[in-house]
C-alpha positions in Angstrom: 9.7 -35.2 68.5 12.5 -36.0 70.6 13.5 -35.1 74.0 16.2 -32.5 74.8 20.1 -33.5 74.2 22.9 -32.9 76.7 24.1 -30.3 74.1 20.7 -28.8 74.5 21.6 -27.6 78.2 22.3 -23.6 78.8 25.9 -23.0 79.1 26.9 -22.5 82.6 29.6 -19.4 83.2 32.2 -19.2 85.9 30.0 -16.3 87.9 26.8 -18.6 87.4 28.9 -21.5 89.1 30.1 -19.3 91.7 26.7 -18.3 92.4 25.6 -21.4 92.9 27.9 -23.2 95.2 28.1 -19.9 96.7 24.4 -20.1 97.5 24.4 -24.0 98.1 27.5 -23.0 101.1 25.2 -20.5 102.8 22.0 -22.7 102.5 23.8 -26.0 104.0 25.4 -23.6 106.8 21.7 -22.2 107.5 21.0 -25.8 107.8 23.2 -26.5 110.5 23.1 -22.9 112.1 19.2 -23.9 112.3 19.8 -27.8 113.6 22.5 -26.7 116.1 20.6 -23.7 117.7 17.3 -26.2 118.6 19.4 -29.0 119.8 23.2 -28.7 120.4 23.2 -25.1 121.3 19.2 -24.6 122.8 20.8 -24.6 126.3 23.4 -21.6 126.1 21.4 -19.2 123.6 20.2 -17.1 126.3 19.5 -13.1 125.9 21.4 -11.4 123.7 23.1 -14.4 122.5 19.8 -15.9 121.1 19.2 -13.0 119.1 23.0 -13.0 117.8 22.5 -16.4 116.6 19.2 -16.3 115.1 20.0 -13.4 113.1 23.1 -13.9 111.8 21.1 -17.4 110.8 18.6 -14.6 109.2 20.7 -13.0 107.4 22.2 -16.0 105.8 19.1 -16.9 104.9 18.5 -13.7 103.2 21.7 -13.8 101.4 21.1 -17.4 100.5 17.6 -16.1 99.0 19.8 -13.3 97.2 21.7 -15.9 95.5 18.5 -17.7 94.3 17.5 -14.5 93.0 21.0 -14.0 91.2 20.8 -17.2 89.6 17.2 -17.0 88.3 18.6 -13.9 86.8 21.7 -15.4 85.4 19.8 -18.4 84.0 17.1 -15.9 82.3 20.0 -14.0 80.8 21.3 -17.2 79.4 18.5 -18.3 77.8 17.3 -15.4 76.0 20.9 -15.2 74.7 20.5 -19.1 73.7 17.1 -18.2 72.3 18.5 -15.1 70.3 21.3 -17.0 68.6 19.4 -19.8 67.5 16.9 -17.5 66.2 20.4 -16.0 64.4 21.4 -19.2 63.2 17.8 -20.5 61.5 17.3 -17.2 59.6 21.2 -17.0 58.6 21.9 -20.4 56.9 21.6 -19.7 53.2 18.9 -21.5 51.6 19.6 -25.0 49.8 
């Protein structure tokens, strides 16, 4: 038994891309929301300006978690819809 081909791959939609990048954007800009406030930023995040930062960097992290979720769901979606039409085409060929 062979390994799975590149045509084996689930077909990827425009939303799923968007989702995606999308989440990758927010993820890499938690990254640096998160680097910034310890080093760059550590000395002016005082008072209500620390808890600004830190929860807008929250709440990115949220969304970013939103889109992880959105994508798990897009990729199940996909693959039960892969799994239905092959399941289509085995029992649909005619016989030989």
């Amino acid at each position: 038994m062979s390994g799975p081909t590149p045509n084996d791959k689930l077909p990827l939609t425009g939303w799923h891309r968007l989702v995606r990048w999308g989440g990758a954007v927010i993820l890499a800009t938690c990254a640096v929301m998160v680097v910034l406030g310890l080093t760059v930023l550590a000395d002016w995040l005082h008072g209500p300006a620390y808890l600004r930062y830190w929860s807008w960097c929250f709440l990115l992290t949220l969304l970013a978690m939103a889109a992880a979720g959105a994508d798990m769901l897009l990729i199940r979606r996909a693959s039960r819809h892969a799994r239905r039409q092959a399941f289509r085409n085995q029992f649909t060929r005619p016989l030989s």
